[in-house]
C-alpha positions as CSV (number, residue, x, y, z in Angstrom):
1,X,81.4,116.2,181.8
2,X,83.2,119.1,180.3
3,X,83.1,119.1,176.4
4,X,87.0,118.3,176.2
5,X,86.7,115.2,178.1
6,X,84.1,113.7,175.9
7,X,85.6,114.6,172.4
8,X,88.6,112.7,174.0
9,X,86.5,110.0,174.8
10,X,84.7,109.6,171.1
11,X,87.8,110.0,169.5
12,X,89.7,106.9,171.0
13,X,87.0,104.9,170.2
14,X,86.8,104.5,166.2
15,X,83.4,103.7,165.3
16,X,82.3,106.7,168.0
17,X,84.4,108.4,166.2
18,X,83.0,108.0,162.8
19,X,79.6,108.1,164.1
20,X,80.7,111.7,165.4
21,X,82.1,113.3,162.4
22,X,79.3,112.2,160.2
23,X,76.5,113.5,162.6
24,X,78.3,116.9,163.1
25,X,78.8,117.3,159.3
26,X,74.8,116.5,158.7
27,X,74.0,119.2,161.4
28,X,73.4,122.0,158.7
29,X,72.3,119.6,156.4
30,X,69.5,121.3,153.8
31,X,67.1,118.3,154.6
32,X,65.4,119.0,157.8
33,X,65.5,115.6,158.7
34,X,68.8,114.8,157.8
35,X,69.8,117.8,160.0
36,X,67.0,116.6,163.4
37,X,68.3,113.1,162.9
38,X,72.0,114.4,163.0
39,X,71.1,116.1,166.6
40,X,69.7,112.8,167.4
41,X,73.1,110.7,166.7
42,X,74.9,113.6,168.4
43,X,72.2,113.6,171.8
44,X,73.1,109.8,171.8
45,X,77.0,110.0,171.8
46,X,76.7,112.4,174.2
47,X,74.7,110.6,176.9
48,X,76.0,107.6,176.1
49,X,79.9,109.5,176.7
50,X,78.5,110.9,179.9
51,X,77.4,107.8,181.2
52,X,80.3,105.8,180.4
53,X,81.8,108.4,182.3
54,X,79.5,108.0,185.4
């Protein structure tokens, strides 16, 4: 699924959405593990996304 599709897809869906924009703002996060748990949350929405898609 090309990139574009899925931010489309997250950002008609609300929570997604929030979930999203919270995770991507953590990503360079000080904390290590505020920053590996971000890439987590974003690995999810992603696979989740692609397989919605599927």
């Amino acid at each position: 699924m090309p990139a574009w599709a899925r931010d489309i897809g997250i950002a008609r869906r609300p929570g997604l959405c929030a979930r999203h924009y919270r995770a991507s703002g953590d990503l360079e996060n000080e904390d290590p593990a505020v920053a590996r748990e971000a890439l987590r949350e974003l690995t999810t929405l992603d696979k989740a996304m692609t397989a919605v898609r599927a």
